[in-house]
VOBA-1610 file (N, C-alpha, C; in pm, whole numbers, padded with zeros to 5 digits, always signed):
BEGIN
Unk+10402+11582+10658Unk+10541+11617+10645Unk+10631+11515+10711Unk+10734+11530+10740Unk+10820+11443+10756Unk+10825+11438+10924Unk+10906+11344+10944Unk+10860+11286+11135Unk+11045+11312+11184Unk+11083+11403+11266Unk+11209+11415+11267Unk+11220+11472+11427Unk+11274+11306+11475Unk+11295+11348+11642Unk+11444+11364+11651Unk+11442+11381+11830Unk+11549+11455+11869Unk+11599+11350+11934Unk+11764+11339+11906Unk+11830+11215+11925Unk+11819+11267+12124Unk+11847+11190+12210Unk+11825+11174+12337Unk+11951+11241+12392Unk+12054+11320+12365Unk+12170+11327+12372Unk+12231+11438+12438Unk+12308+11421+12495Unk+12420+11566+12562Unk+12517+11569+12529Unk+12576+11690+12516Unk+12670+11754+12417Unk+12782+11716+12469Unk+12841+11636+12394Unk+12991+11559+12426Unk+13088+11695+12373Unk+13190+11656+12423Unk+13290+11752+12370Unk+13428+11722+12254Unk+13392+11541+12235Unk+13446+11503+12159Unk+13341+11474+12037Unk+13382+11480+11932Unk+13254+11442+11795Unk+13274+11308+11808Unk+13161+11224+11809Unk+13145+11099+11750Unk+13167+11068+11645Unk+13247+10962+11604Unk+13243+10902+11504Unk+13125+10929+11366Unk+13004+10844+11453Unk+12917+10858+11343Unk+12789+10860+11437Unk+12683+10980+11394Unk+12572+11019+11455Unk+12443+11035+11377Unk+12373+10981+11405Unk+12225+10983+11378Unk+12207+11149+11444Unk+12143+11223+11284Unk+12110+11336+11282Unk+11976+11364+11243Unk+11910+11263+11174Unk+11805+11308+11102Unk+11700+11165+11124Unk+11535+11177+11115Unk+11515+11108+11092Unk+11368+11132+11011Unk+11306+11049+10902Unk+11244+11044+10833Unk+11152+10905+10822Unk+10991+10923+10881Unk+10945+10723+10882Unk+10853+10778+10756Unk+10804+10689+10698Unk+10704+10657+10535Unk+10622+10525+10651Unk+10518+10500+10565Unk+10440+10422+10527Unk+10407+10382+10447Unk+10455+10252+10429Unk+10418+10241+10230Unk+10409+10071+10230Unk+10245+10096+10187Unk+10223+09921+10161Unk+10195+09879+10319Unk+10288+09761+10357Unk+10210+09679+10476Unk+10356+09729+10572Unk+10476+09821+10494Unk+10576+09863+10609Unk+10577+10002+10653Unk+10648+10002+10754Unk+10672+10096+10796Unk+10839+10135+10777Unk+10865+10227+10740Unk+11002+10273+10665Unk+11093+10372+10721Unk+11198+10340+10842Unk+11268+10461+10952Unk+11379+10464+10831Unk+11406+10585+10822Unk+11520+10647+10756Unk+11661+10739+10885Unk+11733+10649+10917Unk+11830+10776+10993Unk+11926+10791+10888Unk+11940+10931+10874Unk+12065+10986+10807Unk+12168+11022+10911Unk+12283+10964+10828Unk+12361+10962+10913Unk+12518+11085+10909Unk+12596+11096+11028Unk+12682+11206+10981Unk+12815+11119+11041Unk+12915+11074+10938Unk+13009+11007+10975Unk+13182+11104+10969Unk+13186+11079+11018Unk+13336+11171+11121Unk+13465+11127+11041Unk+13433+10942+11057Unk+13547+10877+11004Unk+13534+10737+10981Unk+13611+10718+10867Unk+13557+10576+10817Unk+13571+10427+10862Unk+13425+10437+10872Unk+13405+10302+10961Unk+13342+10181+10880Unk+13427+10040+10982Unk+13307+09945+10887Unk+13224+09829+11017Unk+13212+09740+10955Unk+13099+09651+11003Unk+12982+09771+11061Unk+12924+09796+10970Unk+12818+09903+11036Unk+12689+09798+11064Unk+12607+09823+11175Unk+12517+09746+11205Unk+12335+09926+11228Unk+12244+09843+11240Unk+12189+09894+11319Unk+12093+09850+11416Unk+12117+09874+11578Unk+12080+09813+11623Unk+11957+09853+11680Unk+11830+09804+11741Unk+11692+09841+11804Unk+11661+09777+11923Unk+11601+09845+12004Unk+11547+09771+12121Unk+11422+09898+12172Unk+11330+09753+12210Unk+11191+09850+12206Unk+11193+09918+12332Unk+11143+10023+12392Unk+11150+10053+12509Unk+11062+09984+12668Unk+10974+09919+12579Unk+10820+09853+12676Unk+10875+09696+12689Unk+10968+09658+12584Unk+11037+09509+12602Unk+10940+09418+12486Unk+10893+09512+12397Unk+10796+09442+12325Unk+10879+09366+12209Unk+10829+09282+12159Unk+10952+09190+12071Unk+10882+09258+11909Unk+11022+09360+11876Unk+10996+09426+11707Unk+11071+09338+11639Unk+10999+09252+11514Unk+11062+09168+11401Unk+11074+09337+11312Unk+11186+09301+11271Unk+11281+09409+11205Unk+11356+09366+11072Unk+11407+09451+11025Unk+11492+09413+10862Unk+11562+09578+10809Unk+11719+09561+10860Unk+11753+09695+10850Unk+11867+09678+10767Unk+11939+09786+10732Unk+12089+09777+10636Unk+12123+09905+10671Unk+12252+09942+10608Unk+12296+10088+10558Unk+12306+10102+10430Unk+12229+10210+10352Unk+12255+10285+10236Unk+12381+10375+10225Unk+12450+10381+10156Unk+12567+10453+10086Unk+12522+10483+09966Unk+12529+10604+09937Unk+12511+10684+09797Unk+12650+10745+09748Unk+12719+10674+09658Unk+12843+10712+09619Unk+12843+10744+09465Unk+12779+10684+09394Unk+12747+10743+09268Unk+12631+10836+09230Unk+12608+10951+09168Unk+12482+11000+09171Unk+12408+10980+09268Unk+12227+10914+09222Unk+12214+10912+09352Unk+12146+10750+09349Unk+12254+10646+09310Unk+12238+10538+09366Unk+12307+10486+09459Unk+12194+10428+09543Unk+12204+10370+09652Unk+12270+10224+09680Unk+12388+10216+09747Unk+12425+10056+09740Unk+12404+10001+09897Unk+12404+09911+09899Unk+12387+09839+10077Unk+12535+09823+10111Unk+12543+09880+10228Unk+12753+09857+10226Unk+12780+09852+10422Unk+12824+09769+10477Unk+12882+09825+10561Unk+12958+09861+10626Unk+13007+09914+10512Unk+13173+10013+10567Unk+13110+10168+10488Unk+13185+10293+10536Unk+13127+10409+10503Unk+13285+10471+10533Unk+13293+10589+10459Unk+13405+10646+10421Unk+13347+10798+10493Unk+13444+10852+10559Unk+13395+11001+10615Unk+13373+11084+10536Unk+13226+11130+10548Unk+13216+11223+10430Unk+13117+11164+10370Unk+13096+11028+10343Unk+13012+10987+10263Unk+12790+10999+10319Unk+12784+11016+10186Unk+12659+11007+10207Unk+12578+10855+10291Unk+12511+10877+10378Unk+12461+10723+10425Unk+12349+10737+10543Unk+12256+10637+10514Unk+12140+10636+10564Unk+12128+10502+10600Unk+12078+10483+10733Unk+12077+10382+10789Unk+11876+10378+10778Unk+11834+10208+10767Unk+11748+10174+10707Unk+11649+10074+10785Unk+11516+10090+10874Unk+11480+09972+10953Unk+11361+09956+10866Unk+11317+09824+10839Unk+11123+09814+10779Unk+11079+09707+10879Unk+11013+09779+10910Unk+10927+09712+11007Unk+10771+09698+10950Unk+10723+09551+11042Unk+10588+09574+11000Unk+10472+09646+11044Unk+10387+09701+10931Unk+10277+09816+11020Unk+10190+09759+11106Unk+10175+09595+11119Unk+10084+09499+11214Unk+10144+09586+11353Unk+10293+09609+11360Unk+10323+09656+11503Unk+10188+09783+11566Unk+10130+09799+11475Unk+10116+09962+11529Unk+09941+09928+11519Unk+09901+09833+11421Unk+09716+09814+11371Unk+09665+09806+11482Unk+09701+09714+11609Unk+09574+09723+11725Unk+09658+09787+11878Unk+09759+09879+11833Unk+09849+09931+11952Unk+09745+10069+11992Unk+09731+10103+12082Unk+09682+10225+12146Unk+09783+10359+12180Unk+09899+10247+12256Unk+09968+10387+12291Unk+10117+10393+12246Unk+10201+10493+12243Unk+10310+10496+12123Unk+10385+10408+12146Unk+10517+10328+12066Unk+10534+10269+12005Unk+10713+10314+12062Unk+10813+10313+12122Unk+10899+10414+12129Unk+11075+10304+12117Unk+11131+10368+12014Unk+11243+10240+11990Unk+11402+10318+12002Unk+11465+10271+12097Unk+11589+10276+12083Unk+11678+10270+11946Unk+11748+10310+11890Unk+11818+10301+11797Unk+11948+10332+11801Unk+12078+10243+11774Unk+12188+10309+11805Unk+12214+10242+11627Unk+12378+10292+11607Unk+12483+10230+11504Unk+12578+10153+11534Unk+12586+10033+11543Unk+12730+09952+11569Unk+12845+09994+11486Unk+12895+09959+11505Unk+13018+09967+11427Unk+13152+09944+11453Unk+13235+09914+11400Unk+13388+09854+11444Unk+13493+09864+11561Unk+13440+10060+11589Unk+13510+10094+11648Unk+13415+10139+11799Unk+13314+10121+11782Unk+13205+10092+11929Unk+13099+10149+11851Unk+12988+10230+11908Unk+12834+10234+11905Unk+12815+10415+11884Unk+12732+10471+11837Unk+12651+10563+11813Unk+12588+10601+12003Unk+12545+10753+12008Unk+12502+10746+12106Unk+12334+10692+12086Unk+12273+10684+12164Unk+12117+10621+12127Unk+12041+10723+12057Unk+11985+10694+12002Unk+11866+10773+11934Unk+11754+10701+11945Unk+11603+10766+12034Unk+11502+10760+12083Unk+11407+10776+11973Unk+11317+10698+11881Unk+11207+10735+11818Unk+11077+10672+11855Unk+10994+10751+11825Unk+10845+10772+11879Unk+10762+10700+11752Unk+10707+10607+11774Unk+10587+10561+11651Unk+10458+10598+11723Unk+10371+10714+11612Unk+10267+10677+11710Unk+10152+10702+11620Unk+10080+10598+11601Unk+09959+10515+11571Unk+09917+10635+11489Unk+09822+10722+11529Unk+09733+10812+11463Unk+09818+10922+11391Unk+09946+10941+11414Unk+10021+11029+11297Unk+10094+10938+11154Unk+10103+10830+11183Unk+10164+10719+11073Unk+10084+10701+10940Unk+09961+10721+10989Unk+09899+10669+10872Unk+09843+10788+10795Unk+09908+10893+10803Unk+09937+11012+10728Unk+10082+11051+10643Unk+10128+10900+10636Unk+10290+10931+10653Unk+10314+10870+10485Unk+10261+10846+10362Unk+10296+10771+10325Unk+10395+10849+10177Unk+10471+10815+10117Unk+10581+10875+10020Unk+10424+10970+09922Unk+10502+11083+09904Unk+10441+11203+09822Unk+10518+11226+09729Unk+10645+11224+09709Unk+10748+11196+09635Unk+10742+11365+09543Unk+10690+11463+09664Unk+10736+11598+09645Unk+10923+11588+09651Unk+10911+11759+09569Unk+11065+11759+09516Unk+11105+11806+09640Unk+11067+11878+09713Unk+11114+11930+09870Unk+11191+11793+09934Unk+11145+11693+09971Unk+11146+11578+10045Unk+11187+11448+09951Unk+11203+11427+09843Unk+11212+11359+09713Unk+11320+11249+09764Unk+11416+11262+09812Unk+11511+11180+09873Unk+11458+11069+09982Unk+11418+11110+10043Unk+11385+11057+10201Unk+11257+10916+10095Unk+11160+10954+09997Unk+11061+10883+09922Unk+11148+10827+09844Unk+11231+10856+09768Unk+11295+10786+09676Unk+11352+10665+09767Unk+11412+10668+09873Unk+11462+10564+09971Unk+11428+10471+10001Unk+11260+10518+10046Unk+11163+10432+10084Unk+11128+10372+09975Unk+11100+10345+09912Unk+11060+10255+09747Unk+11165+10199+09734Unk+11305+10248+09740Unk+11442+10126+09737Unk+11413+10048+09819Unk+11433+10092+09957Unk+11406+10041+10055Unk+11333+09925+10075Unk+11207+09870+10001Unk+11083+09764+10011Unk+11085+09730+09862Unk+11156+09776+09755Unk+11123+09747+09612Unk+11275+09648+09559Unk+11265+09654+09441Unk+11325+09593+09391Unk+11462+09671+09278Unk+11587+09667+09259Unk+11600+09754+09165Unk+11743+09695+09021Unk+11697+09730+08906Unk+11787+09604+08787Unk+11809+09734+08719Unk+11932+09703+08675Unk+11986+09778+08559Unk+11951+09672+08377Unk+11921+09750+08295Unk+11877+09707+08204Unk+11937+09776+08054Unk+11966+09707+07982Unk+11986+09794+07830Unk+11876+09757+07681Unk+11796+09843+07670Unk+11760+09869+07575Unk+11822+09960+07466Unk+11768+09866+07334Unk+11814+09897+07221Unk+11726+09827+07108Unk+11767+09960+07021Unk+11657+09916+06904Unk+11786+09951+06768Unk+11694+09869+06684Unk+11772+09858+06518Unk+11746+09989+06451Unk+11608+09981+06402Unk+11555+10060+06342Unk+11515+10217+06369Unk+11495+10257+06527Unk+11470+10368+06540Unk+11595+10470+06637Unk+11560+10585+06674Unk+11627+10623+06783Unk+11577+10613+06903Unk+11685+10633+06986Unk+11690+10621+07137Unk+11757+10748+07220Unk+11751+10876+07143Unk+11813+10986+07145Unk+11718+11035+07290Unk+11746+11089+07378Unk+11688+11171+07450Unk+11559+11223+07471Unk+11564+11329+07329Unk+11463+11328+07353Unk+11357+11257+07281Unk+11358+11151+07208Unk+11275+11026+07189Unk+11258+10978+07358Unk+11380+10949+07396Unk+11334+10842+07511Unk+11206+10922+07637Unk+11269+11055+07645Unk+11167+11126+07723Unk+11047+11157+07686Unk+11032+11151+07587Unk+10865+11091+07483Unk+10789+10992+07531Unk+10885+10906+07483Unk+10843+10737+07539Unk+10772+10764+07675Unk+10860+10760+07765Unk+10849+10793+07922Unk+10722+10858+07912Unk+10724+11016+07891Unk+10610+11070+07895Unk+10490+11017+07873Unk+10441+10928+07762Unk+10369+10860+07712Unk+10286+10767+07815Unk+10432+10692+07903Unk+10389+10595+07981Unk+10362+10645+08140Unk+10354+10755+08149Unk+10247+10802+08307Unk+10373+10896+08342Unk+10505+10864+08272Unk+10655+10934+08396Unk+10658+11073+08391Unk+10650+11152+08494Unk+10738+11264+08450Unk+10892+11330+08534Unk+10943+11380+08461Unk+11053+11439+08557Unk+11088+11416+08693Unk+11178+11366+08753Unk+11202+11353+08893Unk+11301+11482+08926Unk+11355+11499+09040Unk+11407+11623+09102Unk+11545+11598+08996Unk+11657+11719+08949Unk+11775+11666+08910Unk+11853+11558+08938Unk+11885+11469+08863Unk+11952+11347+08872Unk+11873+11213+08953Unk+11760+11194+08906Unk+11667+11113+08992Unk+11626+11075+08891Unk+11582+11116+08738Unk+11574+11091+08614Unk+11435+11068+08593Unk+11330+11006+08606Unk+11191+10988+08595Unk+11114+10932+08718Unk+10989+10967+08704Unk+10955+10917+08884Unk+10750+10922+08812Unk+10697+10745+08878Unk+10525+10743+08860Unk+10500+10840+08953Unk+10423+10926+08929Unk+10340+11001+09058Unk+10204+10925+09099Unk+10151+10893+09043Unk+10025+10848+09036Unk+09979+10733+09107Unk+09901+10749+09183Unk+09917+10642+09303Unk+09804+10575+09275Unk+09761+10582+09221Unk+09630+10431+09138Unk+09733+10372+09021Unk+09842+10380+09038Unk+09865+10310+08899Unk+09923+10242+08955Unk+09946+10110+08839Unk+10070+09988+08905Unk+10163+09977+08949Unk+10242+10088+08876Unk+10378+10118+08836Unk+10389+10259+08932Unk+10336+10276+09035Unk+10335+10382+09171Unk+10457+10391+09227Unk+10551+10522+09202Unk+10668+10484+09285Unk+10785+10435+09209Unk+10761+10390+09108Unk+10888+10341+09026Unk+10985+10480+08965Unk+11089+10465+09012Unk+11166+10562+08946Unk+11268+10493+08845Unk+11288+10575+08754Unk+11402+10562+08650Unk+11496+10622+08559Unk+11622+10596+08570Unk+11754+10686+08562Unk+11793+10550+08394Unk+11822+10730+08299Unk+11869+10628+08200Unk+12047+10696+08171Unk+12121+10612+08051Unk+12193+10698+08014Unk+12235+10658+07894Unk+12273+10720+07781Unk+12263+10659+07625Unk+12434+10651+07604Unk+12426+10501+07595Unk+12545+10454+07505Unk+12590+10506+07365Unk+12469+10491+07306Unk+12464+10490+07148Unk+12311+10587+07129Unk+12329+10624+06995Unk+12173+10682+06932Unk+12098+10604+06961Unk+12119+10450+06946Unk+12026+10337+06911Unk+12029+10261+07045Unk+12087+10308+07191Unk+12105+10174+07325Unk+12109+10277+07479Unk+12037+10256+07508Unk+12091+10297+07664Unk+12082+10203+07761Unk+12131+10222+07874Unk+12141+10165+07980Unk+12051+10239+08090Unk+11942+10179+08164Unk+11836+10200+08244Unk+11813+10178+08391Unk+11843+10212+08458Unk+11842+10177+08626Unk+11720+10207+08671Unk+11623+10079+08725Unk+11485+10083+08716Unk+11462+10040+08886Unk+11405+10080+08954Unk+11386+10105+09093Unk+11256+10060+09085Unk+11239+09968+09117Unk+11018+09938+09111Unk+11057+09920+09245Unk+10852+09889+09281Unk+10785+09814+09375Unk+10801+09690+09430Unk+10780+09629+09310Unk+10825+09469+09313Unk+10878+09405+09156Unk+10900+09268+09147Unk+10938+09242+09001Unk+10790+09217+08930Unk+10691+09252+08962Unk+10576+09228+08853Unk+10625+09386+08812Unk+10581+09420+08877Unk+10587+09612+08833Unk+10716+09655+08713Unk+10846+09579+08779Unk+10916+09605+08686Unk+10923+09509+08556Unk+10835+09383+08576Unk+10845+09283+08433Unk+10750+09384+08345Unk+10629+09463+08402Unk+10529+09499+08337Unk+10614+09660+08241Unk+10679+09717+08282Unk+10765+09848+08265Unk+10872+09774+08140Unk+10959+09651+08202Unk+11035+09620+08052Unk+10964+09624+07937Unk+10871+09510+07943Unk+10774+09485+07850Unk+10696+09625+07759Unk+10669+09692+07857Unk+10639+09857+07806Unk+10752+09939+07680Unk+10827+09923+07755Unk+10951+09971+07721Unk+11048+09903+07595
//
């Protein structure tokens, strides 16, 4: 299930700006994938996120902020509007954790324009991680869908054909055909199948015409998604 600590914090009497409420780590591939969701008060920009290990150990890191303002795509932004959906994003590598014994424990705050987040304390620890990896159940479907943005690759695309249709339910045929089924509402198709190539790829279409839609394709990497055009 999901890994969700408790920010380190005492109850201010003023609301913060913007607070790390939630947190969600994956394992997927050779990273490790911290998800903080975030709860923003008021709209802020230069959003950063910042880490520091607690033992002084030196973590090579690679973080952003997610904003979900359309449906449910994700853009990298750092400015955030109050109210808005947004998830702050670290991948780290799982080498941190392969010959570590004892936990792993990282500071985390939010920069931002107008000063800092209070800290938020998370725990990595070795023998629960590697139980952690996207299931891409509909319960939790968000937090997995993230993680695959997060380390993957993602192109908008238009297909179109002369001769046949591209009606709905043709296209959800197609799909079906090729391993997809149903993702949670508005998530549009999702691989379940974790021996396959194409593991993790989700895809959101929407039809221009009988004969054209437009495709927002979320892979792994660009083989995964050259191999899916080509399909398609």
């Amino acid at each position: 299930g999901d890994v969700k600590e408790d920010s380190e914090v005492t109850n201010n009497v003023t609301k913060e700006i913007i607070q790390i409420w939630e947190t969600h780590i994956r394992q997927l591939r050779k990273n490790l994938v911290v998800l903080l969701r975030l709860d923003v008060a008021e709209s802020v920009q230069d959003l950063q996120v910042q880490v520091v290990c607690n033992d002084d150990t030196c973590v090579p890191y690679r973080s952003s902020v997610l904003v979900i303002r359309r449906r449910v795509h994700p853009v990298i932004s750092n400015c955030v509007k109050a109210g808005e959906s947004a998830v702050g994003v670290l991948i780290l590598p799982y080498s941190l954790l392969a010959f570590r014994k004892s936990d792993l424990k990282l500071a985390v705050s939010i920069c931002h324009s107008q000063g800092q987040s209070t800290v938020h304390t998370i725990c990595l620890k070795p023998s629960q991680l590697v139980n952690l990896p996207p299931t891409l159940e509909p319960h939790k479907y968000l937090a997995d869908f993230l993680t695959f943005y997060a380390v993957g690759v993602a192109e908008r695309v238009v297909v179109s054909t002369q001769l046949g249709s591209l009606l709905p339910h043709t296209v959800d045929h197609i799909l079906s055909s090729l391993g997809f089924a149903p993702a949670p509402p508005g998530f549009g198709f999702i691989l379940r199948d974790a021996g396959h190539m194409l593991y993790g790829t989700n895809l959101i279409y929407e039809n221009i015409s009988s004969q054209e839609i437009n495709v927002d394709i979320y892979a792994a990497d660009y083989s995964s998604l050259a191999v899916l055009i080509k399909q398609l």
